[in-house]
C-alpha positions in Angstrom: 78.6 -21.8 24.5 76.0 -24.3 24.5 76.8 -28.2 24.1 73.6 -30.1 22.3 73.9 -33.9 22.4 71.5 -35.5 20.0 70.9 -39.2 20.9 70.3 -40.8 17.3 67.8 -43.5 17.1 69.0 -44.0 13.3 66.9 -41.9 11.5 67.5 -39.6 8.7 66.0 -36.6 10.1 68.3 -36.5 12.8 70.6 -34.9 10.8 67.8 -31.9 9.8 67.8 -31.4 13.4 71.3 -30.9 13.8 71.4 -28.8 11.2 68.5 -26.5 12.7 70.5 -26.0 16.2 73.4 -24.8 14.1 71.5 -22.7 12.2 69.8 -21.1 15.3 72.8 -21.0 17.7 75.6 -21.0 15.6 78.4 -20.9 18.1 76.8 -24.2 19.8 79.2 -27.6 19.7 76.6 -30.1 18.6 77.6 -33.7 19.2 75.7 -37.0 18.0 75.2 -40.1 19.1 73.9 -43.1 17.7 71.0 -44.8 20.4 74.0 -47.6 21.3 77.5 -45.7 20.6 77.0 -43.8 23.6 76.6 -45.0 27.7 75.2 -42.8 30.2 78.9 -42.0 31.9 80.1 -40.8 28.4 77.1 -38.3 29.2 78.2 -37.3 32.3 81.8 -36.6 30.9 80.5 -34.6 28.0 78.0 -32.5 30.4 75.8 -31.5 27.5 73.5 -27.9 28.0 71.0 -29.8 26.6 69.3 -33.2 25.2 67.7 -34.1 22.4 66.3 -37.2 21.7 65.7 -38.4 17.6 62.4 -39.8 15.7 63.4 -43.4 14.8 61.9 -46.8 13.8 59.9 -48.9 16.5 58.8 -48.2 19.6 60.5 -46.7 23.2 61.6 -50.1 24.3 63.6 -50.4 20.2 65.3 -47.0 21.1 68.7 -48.1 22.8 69.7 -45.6 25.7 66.9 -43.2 25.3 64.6 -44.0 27.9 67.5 -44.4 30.6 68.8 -40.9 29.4 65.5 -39.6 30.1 65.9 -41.3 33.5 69.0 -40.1 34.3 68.9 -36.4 33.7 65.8 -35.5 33.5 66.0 -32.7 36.4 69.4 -31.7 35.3 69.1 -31.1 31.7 66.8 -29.8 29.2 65.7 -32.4 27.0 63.2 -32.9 23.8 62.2 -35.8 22.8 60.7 -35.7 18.3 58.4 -38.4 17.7 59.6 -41.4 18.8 61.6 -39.4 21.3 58.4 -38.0 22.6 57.2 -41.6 23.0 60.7 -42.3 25.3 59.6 -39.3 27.7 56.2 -41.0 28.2 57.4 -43.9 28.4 60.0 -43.1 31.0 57.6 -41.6 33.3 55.3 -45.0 33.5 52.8 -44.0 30.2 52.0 -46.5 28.4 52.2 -46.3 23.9 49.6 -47.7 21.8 48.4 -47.2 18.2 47.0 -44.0 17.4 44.0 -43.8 16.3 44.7 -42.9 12.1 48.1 -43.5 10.8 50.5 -40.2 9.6 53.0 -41.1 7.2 54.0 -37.1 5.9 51.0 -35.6 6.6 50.4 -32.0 7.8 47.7 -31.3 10.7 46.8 -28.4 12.7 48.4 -28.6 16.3 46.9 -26.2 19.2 49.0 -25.7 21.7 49.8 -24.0 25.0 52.2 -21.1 23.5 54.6 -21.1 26.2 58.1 -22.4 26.7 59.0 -24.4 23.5 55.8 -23.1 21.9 56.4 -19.0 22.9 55.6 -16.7 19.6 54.1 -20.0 17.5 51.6 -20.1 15.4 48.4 -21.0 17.3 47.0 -23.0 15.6 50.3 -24.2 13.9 50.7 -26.7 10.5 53.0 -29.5 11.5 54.5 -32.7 9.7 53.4 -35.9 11.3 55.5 -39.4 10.5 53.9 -42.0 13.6 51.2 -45.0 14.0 51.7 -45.1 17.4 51.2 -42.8 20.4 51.1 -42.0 24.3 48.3 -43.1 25.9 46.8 -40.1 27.5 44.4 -42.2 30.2 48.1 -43.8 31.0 49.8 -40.1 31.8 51.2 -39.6 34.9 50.6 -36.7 36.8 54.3 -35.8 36.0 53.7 -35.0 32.8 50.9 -32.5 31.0 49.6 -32.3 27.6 50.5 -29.3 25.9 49.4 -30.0 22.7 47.1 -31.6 20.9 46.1 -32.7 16.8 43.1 -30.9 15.7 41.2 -34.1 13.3 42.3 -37.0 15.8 42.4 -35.0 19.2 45.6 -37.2 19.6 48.6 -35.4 22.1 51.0 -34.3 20.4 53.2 -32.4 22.8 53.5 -32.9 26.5 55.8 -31.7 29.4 57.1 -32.2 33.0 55.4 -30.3 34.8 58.5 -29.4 37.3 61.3 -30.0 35.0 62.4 -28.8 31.5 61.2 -31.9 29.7 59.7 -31.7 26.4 58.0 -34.3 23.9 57.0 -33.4 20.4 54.9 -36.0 18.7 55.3 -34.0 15.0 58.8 -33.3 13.3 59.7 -29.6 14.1 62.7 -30.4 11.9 60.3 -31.0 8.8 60.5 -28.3 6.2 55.9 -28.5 6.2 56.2 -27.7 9.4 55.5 -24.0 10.4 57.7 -22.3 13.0 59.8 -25.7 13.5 63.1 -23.9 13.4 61.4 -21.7 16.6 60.6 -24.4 18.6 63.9 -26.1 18.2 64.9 -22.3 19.2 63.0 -22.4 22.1 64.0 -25.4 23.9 67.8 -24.4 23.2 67.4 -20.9 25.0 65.8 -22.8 28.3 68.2 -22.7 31.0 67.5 -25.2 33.5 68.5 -23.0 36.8 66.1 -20.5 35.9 63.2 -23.1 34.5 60.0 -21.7 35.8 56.7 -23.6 35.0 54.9 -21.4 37.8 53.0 -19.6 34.5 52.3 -23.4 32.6 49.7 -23.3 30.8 47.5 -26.7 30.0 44.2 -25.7 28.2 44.3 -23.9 25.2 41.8 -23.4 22.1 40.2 -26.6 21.0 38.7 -25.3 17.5 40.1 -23.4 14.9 39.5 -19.5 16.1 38.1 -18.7 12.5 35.5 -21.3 12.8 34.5 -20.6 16.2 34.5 -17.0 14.8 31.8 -18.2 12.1 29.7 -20.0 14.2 29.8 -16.6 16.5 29.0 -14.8 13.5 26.2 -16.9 12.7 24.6 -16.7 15.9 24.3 -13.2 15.5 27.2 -12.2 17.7 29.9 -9.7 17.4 33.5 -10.9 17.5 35.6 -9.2 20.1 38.6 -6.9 19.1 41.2 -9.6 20.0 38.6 -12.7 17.5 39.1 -10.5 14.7 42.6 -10.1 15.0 43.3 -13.4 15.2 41.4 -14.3 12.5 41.9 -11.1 10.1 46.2 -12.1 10.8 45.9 -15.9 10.1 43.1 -15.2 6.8 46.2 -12.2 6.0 48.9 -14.7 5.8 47.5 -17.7 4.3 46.6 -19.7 6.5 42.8 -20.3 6.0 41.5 -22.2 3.4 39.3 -20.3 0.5 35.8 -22.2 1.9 36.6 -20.8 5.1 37.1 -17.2 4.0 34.2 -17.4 2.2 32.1 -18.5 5.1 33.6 -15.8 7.6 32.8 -12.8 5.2 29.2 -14.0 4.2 28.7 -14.7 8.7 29.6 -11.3 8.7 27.8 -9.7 6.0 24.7 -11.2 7.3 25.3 -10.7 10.7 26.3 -7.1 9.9 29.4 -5.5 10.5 30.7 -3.9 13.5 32.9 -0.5 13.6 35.5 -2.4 15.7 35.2 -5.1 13.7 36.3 -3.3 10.6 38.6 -1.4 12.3 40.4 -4.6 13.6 40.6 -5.7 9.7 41.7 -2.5 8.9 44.9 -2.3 11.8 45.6 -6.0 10.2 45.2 -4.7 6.1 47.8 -2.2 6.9 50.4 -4.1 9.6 50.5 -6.6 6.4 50.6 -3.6 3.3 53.4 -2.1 1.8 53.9 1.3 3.2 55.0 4.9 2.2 56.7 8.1 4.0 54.3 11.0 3.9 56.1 14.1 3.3 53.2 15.7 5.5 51.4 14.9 8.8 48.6 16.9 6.7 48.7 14.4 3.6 44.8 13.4 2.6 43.2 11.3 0.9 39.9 11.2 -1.0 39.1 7.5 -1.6 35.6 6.1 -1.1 34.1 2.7 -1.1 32.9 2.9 -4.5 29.6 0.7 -5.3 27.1 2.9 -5.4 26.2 2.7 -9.2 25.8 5.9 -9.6 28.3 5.8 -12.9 29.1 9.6 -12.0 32.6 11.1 -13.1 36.0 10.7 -11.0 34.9 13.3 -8.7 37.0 11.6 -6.0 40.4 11.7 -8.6 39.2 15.6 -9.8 38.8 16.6 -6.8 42.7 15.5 -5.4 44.5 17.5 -8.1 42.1 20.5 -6.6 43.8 20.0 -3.0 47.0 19.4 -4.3 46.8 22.1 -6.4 46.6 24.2 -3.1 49.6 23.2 -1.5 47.7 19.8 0.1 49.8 16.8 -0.1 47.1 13.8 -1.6 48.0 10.3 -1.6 45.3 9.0 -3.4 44.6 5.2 -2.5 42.0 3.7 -5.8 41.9 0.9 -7.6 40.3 -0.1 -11.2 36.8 0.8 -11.7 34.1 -0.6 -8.8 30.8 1.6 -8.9 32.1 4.5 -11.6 32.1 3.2 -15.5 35.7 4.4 -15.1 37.8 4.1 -12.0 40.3 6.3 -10.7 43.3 3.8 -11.9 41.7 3.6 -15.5 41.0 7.8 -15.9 44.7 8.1 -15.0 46.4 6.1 -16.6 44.1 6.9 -19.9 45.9 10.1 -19.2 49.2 9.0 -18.9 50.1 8.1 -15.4 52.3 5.3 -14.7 50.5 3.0 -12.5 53.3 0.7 -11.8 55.8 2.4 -9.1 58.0 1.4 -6.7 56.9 3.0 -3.2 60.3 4.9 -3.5 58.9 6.3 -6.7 55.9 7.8 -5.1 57.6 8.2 -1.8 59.8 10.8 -4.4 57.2 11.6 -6.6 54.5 12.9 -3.2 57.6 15.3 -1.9 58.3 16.4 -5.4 54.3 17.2 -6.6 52.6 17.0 -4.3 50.1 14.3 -5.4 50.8 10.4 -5.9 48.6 7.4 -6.8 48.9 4.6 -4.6 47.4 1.4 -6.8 46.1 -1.2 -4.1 47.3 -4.3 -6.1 50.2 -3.2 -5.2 50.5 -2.2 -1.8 48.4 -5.2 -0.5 50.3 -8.2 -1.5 48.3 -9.9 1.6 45.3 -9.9 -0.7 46.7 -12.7 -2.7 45.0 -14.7 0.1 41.7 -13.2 0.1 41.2 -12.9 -3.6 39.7 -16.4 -4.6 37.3 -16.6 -2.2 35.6 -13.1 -3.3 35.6 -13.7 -6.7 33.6 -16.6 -6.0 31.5 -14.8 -3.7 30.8 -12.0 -6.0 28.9 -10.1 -3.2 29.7 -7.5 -1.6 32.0 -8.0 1.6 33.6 -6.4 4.4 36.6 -6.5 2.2 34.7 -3.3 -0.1 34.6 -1.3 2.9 37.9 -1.5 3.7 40.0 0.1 1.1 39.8 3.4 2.1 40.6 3.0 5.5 44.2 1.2 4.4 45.5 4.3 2.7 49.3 2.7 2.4 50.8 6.2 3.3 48.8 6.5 6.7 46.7 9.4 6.0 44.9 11.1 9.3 42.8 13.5 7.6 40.8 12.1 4.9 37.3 12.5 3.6 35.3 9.0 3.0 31.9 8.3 0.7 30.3 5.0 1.0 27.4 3.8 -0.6 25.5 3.2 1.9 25.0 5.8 4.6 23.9 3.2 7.0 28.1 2.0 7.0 28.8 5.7 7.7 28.9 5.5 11.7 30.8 1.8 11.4 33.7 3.7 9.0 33.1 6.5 11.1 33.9 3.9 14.7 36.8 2.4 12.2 38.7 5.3 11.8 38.7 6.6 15.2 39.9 3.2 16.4 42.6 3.5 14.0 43.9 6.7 15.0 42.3 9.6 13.1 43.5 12.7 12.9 40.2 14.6 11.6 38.4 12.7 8.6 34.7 12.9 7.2 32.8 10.1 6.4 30.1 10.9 4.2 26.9 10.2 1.3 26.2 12.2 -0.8 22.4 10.0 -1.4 22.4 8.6 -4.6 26.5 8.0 -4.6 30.1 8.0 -1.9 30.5 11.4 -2.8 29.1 14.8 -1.4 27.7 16.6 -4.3 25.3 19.5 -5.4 22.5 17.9 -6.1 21.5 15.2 -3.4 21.1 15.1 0.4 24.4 14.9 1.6 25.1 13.5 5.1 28.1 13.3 6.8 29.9 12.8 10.5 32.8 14.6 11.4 35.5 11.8 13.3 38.1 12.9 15.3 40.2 11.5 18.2 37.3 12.2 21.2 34.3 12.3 18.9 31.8 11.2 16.3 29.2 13.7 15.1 26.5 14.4 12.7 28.2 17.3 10.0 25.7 19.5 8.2 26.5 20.2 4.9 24.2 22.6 2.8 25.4 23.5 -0.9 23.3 26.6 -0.8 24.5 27.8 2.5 28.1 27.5 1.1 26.9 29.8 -1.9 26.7 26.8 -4.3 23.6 26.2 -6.2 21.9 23.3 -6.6 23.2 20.8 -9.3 21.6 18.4 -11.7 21.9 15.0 -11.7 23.1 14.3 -15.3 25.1 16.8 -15.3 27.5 14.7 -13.3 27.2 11.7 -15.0 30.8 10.0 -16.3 32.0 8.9 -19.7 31.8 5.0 -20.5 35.9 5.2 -21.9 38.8 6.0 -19.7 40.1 8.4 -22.1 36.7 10.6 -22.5 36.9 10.2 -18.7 40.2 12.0 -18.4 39.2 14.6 -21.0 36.1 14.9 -19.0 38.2 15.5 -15.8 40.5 17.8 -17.3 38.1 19.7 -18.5 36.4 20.7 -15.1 40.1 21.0 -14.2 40.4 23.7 -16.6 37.3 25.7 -15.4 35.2 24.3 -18.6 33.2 21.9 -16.9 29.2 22.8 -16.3 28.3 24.7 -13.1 27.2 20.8 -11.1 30.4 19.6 -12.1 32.6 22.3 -10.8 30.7 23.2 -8.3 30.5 19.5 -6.7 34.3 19.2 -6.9 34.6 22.8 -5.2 32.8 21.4 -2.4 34.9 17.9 -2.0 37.8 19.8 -1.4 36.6 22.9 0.3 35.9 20.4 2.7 39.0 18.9 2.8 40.9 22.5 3.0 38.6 23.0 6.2 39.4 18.8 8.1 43.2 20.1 7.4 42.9 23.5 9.0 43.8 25.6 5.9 40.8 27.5 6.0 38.7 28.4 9.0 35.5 27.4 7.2 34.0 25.0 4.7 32.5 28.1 2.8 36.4 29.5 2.7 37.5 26.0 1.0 34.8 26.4 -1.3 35.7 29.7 -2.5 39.3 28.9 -2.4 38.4 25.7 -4.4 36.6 27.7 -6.9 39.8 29.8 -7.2 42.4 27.1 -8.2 40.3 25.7 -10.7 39.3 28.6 -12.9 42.8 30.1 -12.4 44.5 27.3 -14.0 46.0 26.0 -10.9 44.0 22.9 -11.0 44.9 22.4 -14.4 48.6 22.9 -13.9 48.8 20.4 -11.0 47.1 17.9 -13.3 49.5 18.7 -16.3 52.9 18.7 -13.7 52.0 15.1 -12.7 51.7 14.0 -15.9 54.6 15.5 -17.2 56.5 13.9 -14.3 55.1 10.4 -15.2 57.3 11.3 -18.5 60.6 12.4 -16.8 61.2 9.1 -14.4 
């Protein structure tokens, strides 16, 4: 059992600390000690595990026994010194304290740090609470001690350490509710045991900038950001911890400099670590969603086409959201229809197993977004951000088919998804929209584990003809645009229409391996819809939506 002695240099936030090393080693005996209530063979007697010494009022010289504590047991306890505790350790080695350079009554600055020992899994850069107008004198450190930390606007230290011995200053209040992963630290220190202190792997330089503006000025050099830059930043922008202007200025650096497959991959891994996520009921489970912003205004080919493959035994976990580059989005054409929009992921955990089809709304699986939202409606451009969607399928799809508006993104979605893990997936244009259709130049590339390449795709060598243009155009409301879809659902659509949705999920019939061709997918395609098994599919998820 651990024994903490806190040496109280009457402060109120001594008590906040005590309270964290309860909280974090709850069988520890925790004694405290007011700076001159306590002598240094009352110490001895008590034979605490470790030391901690409390912010207070005044400088080291004001603080009772803590600078002979330091002096005393320095290399046989562990012992953290908070604010003016810090200050104690510096001055105990020789340092000298002077005013620092702005005063910090409760105010919050980014800290880098050296992210071992007390700092091991903390936030780098992490948002502390500073209370001081005073500080050590870094031109005054001894060689003793090192500066493991440091304030991001003043440059001032704000954490040093023995180099030999486990003794640790904090300028900023770990115990301070503003201040991220304070509880850890405090954690930290209590877990060092001083027989097996090592400082053989002490770190003492450590980033100097914020890594998202570093990444931005990258970016705007016209350099790519390494897998482990976007990370970084894609985790800290994912969790709140960048500031709107800042987003902003990341995604337009990257727009302009042009995005990078492992770039948007590395968004992608972040997008789905942070979404909400869903048991397939298949390894085989697809997905059909595109990027959307083409313009095109064309029907839900995408949604038609997914209650096709389901229809033939295919789970689909369709990832959409409102309407982006259609008049009518997927979300709006089926809930015009009567879907419920608004499911727990056990509901379409349930609902998948039990239809074989479910609609995965992205507001809902990507709470992280929350975060990213302001800045891009301010932007109102395009970003990374649009590409991403369908490569963040919640339920983890490896076989899906994806359109983008652009084929010049096709080999970076293409890059994404094999860095993600892809099964077998297609991404594809179909010229004038993120669709393959029957009346455009469709290109495509065929991704799989090993390989990216170029997938030929001729209507008229699949023994489809060639489609017109506005025959495929959508409706402007969401309900004409289910009637619309169930109507090509039902084999009553014109030829382009069917014949475009035949070959959207022929194809995905032949990525899964339930036909040996494309041109068997087509025709089984074909099959389901003017059978009525299409149509049924459609009409048994509905009728579910009605029953849970």
């Amino acid at each position: 059992m651990k024994k903490v002695l806190i040496i109280d240099n009457y402060d109120s936030f001594v008590y906040n600390i005590a309270q964290y090393v309860g909280e974090v080693e709850p069988d520890s005996s925790v004694l405290v000690y007011r700076n001159d209530a306590i002598t240094l063979e009352k110490i001895k007697e008590v034979d605490p595990s470790h030391i901690i010494i409390s912010p207070g009022p005044g400088k080291p010289e004001d603080a009772g026994i803590s600078v002979e504590v330091v002096k005393s047991f320095f290399k046989d306890k562990p012992i953290l010194g908070v604010c003016l505790g810090h200050q104690v350790i510096g001055f105990a080695f020789g340092a000298k304290i002077v005013h620092a350079k702005k005063i910090m009554h409760g105010k919050t600055s980014k800290i880098f740090h050296s992210e071992n020992h007390i700092f091991e899994d903390v936030e780098n850069p992490l948002i502390a609470t500073r209370y001081h107008s005073l500080v050590v004198d870094e031109a005054s450190l001894p060689s003793e001690l090192v500066v493991i930390a440091r304030s991001e606007e003043d440059e001032e230290i704000m954490a040093i350490q023995h180099k030999d011995y486990p003794v640790f200053g904090v300028q900023f209040h770990p115990e301070s509710v503003l201040t991220e992963s304070g509880k850890k630290i405090i954690e930290n220190f209590l877990r060092i045991d001083r027989k097996a202190f090592d400082t053989s792997h002490l770190h003492t330089s450590w980033p100097k900038e914020d890594p998202v503006i570093v990444a931005i000025k990258k970016l705007s050099e016209g350099q790519n950001l390494n897998l482990e830059e976007t990370l970084s930043v894609m985790e800290m922008i994912m969790s709140g911890k960048v500031s709107d202007i800042l987003i902003a200025a990341f995604l337009v650096a990257l727009k302009m400099k042009g995005e990078t497959g492992e770039e948007l991959g590395a968004m992608a891994k972040v997008m789905r670590e942070k979404s909400i996520k869903i048991k397939s009921p298949s390894s085989k489970t697809v997905d059909t969603c595109g990027t959307g912003g083409d313009g095109a205004g064309t029907f839900n080919i995408s949604t038609t086409t997914a209650f096709v493959v389901s229809a033939g035994g295919i789970p689909v976990a369709k990832h959409g959201n409102r309407s982006v580059s259609s008049k009518v989005g997927s979300a709006d054409v089926l809930e015009a229809g009567g879907y419920r929009l608004n499911k727990t992921h056990e509901e379409l955990e349930k609902e998948l197993k039990d239809t074989g089809f479910a609609f995965l709304f992205a507001p809902l699986f990507h709470p992280a977004m929350k975060y990213v939202m302001p800045a891009r409606r301010q932007l109102k451009i395009r970003t990374a951000f649009n590409l991403l969607g369908p490569i963040t399928n919640p339920a983890g799809v490896r076989y899906q088919i994806v359109g983008v508006f652009n084929y010049d993104y096709a080999p970076k979605l293409a890059s994404a998804l094999q860095f993600l893990g892809t099964e077998r997936s297609i991404v594809l244009s179909g010229g004038f929209t993120d669709e393959l259709t029957t009346c455009g130049e469709n290109r495509a590339l065929l991704v799989t584990k090993d390989e990216i390449k170029p997938l030929k795709i001729e209507p008229k060598e699949l023994g489809l003809h060639e489609g017109i243009k506005e025959d495929i155009k959508g409706a402007n409301d969401p309900k004409e645009a289910f009637y619309q879809m169930r109507s090509v659902l039902s084999g009553r659509g014109n030829r382009t229409q069917t014949e475009t949705v035949a070959l959207n999920a022929g194809m995905l019939f032949w990525l899964v391996g339930d036909v040996k061709t494309v041109s068997e997918g087509v025709e089984k395609a074909l099959h389901l819809i003017h059978s009525g098994r299409a149509l049924e599919k459609l009409k048994e998820v509905m009728e579910y939506q009605q029953t849970r």
